[in-house]
C-alpha positions as CSV (number, residue, x, y, z in Angstrom):
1,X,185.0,95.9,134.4
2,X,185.5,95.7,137.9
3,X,189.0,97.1,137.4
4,X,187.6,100.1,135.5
5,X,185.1,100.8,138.0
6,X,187.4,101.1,141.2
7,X,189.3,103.6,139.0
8,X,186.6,105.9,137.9
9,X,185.4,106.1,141.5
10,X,188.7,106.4,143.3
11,X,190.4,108.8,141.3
12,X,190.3,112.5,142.4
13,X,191.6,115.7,140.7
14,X,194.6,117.1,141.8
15,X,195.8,113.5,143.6
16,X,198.7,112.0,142.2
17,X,199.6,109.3,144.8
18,X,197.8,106.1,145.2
19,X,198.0,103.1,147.8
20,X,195.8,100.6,147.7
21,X,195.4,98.1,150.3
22,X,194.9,94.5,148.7
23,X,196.3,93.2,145.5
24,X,193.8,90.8,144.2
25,X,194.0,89.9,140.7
26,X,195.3,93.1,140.2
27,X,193.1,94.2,138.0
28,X,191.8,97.7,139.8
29,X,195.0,98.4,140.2
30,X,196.4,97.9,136.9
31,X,193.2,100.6,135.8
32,X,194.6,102.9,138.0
33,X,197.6,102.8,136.9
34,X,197.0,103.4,133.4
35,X,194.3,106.0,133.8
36,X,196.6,109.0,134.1
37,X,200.6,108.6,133.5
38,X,201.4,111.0,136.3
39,X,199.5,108.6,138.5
40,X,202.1,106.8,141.3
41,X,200.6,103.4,142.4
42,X,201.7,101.2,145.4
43,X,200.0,98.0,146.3
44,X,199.9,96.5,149.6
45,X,199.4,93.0,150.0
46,X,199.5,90.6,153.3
47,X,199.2,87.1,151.7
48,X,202.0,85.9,149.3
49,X,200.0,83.6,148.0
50,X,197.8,86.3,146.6
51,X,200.6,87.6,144.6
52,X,201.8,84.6,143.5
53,X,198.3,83.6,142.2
54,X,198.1,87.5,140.6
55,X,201.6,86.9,138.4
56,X,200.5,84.0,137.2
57,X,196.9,85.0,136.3
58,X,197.3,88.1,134.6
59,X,200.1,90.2,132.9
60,X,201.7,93.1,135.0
61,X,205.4,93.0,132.7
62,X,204.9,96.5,131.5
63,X,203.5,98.2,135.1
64,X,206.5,96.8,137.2
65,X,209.2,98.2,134.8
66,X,207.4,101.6,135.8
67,X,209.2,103.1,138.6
68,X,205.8,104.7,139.4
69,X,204.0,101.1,140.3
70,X,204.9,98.9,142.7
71,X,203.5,95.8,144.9
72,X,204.9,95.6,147.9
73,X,204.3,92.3,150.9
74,X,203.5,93.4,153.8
75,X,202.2,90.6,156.6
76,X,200.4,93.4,159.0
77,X,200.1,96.4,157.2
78,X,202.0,98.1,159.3
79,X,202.6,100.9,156.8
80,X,198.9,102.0,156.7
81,X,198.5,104.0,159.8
82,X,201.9,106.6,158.3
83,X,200.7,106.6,154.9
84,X,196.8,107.5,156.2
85,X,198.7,110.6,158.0
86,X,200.6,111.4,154.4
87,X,198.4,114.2,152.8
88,X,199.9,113.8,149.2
89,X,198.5,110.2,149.2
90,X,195.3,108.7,149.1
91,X,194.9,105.5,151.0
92,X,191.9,102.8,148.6
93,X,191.2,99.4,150.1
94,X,190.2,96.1,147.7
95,X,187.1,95.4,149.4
96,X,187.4,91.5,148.4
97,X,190.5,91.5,149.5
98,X,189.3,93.1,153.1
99,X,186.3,90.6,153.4
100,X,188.9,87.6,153.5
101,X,191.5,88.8,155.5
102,X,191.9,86.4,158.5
103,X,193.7,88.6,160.7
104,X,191.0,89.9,162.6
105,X,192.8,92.8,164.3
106,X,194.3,94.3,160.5
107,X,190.6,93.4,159.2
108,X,189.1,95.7,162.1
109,X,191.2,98.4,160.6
110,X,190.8,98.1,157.5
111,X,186.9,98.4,157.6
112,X,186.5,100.9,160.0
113,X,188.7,103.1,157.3
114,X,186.7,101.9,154.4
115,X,183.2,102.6,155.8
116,X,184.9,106.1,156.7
117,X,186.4,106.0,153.5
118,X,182.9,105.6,151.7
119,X,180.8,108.3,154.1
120,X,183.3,110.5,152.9
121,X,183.5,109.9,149.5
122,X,179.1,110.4,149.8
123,X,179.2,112.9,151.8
124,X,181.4,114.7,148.9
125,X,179.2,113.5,146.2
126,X,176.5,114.5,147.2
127,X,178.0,118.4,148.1
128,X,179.3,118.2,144.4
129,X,175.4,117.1,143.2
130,X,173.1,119.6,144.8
131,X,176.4,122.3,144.0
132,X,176.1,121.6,140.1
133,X,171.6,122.2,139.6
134,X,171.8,124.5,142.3
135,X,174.3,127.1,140.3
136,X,172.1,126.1,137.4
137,X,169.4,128.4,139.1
138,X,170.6,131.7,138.2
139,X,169.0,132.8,141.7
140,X,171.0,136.5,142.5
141,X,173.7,135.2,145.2
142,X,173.1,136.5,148.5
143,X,175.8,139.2,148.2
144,X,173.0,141.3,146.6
145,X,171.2,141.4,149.9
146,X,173.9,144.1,151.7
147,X,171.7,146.9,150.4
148,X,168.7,145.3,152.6
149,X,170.0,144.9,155.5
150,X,173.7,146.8,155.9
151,X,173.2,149.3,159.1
152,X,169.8,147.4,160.6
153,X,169.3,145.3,163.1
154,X,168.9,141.5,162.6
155,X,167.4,138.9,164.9
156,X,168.6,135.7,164.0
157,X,166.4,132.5,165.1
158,X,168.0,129.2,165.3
159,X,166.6,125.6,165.9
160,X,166.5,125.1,169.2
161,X,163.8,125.9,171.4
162,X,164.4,129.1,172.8
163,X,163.2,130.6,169.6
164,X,160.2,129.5,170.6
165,X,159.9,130.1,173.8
166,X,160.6,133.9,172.7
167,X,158.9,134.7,169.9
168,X,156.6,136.5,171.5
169,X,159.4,139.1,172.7
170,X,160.9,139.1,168.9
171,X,157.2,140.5,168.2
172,X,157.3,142.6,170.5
173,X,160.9,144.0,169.3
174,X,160.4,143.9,166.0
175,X,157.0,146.4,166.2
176,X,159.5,148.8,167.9
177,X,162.0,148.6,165.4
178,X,160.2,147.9,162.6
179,X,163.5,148.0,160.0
180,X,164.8,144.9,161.9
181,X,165.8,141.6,159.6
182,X,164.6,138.2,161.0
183,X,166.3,135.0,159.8
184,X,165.5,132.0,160.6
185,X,167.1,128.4,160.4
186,X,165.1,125.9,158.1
187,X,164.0,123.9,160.7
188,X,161.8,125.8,162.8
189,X,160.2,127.8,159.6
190,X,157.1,125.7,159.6
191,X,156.9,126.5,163.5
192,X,157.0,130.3,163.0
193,X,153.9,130.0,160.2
194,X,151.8,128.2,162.9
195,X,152.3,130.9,164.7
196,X,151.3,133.5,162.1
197,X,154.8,134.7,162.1
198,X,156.5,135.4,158.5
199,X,160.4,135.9,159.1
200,X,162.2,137.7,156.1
201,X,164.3,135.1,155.4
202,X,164.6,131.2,156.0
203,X,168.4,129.9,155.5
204,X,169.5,126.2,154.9
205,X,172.3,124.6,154.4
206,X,172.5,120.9,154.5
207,X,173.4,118.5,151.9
208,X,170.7,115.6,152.9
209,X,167.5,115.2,150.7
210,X,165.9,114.8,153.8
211,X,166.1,118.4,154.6
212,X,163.1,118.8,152.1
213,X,160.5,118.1,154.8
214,X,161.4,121.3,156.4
215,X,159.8,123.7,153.8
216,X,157.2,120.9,152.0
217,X,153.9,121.4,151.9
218,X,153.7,125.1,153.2
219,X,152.3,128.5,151.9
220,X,154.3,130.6,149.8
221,X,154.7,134.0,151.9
222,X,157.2,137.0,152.0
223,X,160.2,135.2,152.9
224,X,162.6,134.5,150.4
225,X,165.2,131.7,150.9
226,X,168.8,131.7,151.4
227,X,170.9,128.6,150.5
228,X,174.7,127.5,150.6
229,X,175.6,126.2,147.3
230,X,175.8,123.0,148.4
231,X,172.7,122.4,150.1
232,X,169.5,120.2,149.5
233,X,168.8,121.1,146.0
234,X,165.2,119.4,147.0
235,X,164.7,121.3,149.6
236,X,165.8,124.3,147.6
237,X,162.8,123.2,144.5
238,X,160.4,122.7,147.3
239,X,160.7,125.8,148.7
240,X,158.0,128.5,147.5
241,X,159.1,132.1,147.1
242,X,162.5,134.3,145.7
243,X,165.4,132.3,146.7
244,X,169.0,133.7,146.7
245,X,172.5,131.6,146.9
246,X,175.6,132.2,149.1
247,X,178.9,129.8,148.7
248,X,180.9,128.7,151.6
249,X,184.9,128.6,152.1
250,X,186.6,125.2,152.4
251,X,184.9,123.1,149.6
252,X,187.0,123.7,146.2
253,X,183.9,123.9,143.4
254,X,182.6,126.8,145.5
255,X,185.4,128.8,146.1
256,X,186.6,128.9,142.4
257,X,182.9,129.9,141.2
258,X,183.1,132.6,143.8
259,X,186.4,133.7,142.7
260,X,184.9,134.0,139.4
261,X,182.2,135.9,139.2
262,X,184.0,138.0,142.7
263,X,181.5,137.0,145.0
264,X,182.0,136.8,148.9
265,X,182.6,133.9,150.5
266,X,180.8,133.0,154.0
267,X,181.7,130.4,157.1
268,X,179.8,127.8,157.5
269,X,181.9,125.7,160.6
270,X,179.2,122.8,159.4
271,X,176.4,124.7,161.6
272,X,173.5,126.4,160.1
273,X,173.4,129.4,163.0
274,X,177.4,129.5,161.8
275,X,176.0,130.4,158.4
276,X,173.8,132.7,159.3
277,X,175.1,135.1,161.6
278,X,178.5,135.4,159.3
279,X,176.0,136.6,156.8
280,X,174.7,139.2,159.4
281,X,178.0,140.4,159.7
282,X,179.1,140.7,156.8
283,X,175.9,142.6,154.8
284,X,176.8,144.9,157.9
285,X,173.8,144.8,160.4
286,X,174.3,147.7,163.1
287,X,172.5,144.8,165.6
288,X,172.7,140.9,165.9
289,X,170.1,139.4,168.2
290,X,170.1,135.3,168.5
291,X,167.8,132.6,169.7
292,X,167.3,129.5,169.7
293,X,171.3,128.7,169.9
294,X,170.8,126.9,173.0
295,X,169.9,123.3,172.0
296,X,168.9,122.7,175.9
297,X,171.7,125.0,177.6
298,X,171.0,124.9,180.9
299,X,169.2,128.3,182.5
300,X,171.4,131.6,181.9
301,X,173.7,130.3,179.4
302,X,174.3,131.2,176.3
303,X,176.2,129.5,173.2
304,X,177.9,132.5,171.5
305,X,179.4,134.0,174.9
306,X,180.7,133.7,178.2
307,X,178.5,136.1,179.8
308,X,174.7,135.1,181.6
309,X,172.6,136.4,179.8
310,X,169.9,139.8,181.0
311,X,168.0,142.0,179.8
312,X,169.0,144.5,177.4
313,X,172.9,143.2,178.0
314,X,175.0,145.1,175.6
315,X,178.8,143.8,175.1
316,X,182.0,144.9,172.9
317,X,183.6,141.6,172.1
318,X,185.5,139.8,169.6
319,X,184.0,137.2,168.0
320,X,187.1,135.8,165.6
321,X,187.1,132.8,168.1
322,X,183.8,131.8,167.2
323,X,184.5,131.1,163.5
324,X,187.1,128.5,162.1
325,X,189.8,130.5,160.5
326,X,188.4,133.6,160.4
327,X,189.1,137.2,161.8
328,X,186.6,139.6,162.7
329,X,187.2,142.9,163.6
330,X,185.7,143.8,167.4
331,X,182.5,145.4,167.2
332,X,179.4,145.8,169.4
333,X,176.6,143.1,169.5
334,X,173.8,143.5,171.1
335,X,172.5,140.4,172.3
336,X,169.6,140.9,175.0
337,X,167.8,137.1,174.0
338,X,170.0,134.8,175.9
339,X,169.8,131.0,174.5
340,X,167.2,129.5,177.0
341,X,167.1,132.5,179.6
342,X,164.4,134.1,180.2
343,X,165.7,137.7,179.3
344,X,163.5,140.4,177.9
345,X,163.8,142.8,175.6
């Protein structure tokens, strides 16, 4: 059973090329072997009594006349740290097999990989969990939206506590220009109700449950929500109000339901702010005004240019550097709320 178990939650689609560190019995590897034909196992083992014990215990006759399985002895692992680097091949580790090792300095290793191993293998889990209810929605994807907001100005507000501190200058802003778009991160959306200030939309991305807190418990209003396909499909039931989806390059199940049903695709560079100023862009605002990028910046500077920020600053400048793998035509920003300055409008 355990055998069965390590393959199920080891094997991924599209990899073909397994090594796993720690023979054991030999049972987990023996399922992986036979779970798929096109499947290429190599065993690693540091103890020849271990394999002795494993040919005597249990049958592996038919797996080593395979070409495609092998056990190989190897005293210090030395072979770990190249096939780690190989991306064709997916390094597994035999917990039990880790917990006895008495080479202290391969044990180290071997469990700092596993427990990164494991985060990752969570971490992806969990993206592939909120991904599959939170298609199940139906909610219009955020592509919709370009008719809203394509040639207006949008003020984006981020977490940090510049938003804040200049709310009462977006205010003052947006009664001048009263077509302008506000967004605003999750995080500070129960903030900017305290303050009896409804932005037009609220955008979240995170995977964690724990982002829930963010919109529990408060009013339903105006705003409507915008949420990567991935993120806190709690946080996206808790939330009161229309909702709408976007789906992010660089994670597979969202890229192929994209291509599908030709929706865009949007940058996330694992940042919220990221998220929402490529969306900005692309439903074509003519103006992008941020806050609340500077996470405690010192005074003057900003996080999404080189320049101090000052009143009514305008710039030409080319923000393809800002997003990973991605190229952005030049175009004017106007950004006259510097991250933690104290710039007016």
């Amino acid at each position: 059973m355990e055998g069965y178990h390590f393959a199920e939650s080891y094997a991924e689609e599209g990899m073909f090329h397994y090594t796993i560190i720690g023979l054991g019995l030999g049972y987990h590897a023996l399922f992986m072997f036979l779970k798929d034909r096109r499947y290429r196992i190599t065993v690693l083992e540091s103890d020849l009594n271990i394999i002795g014990l494993a040919m005597q215990m249990v049958d592996f006759s038919y797996a080593l006349t395979e070409e495609r399985f092998q056990i190989i002895y190897s005293p210090s692992l030395s072979e770990l740290d190249s096939l780690v680097k190989e991306s064709d091949c997916k390094v597994l580790i035999h917990y039990p097999t880790m917990q006895s090792m008495e080479n202290h300095a391969v044990k180290n290793v071997l469990t700092e990989y596993f427990l990164q191993m494991c985060s990752v293998e969570e971490q992806l889990q969990s993206l592939s969990e909120n991904f599959y209810y939170n298609i199940r929605r139906n909610d219009l994807p955020a592509d919709s939206l370009k008719y809203r907001i394509s040639g207006k100005p949008v003020v984006y507000l981020g977490g940090g506590p510049g938003s804040e501190t200049h709310l009462p200058e977006i205010i003052k802003y947006k009664a001048l220009h009263p077509d302008t778009i506000t967004i605003c991160a999750g995080k500070i959306y129960r903030m900017l109700l305290s303050q009896n200030f409804v932005p037009d939309y609220v955008i979240i991305t995170d995977a964690k449950p724990s982002l829930a807190w963010q919109l529990r418990d408060l009013p339903q209003t105006a705003a409507e929500l915008l949420y990567l396909s991935t993120a806190s499909n709690s946080a996206v039931d808790t939330f009161c109000g229309k909702k709408y989806i976007f789906f992010q390059k660089d994670f597979a199940e969202s890229e192929d339901f994209a291509r599908e049903h030709s929706l865009l695709l949007f940058e996330t560079g694992g940042s919220v702010s990221t998220a929402a100023i490529d969306f900005a862009l692309r439903m074509g605002c003519s103006t992008l005004i941020t806050t609340g990028l500077d996470l405690a910046y010192p005074e003057k500077k900003v996080m999404l240019s080189e320049f101090p920020a000052t009143s009514q600053t305008r710039t030409t400048i080319s923000v393809k550097k800002t997003f990973t793998e991605r190229k952005y035509l030049q175009r004017q920003l106007f950004f006259p709320i510097g991250n933690g300055s104290k710039s007016g409008l």
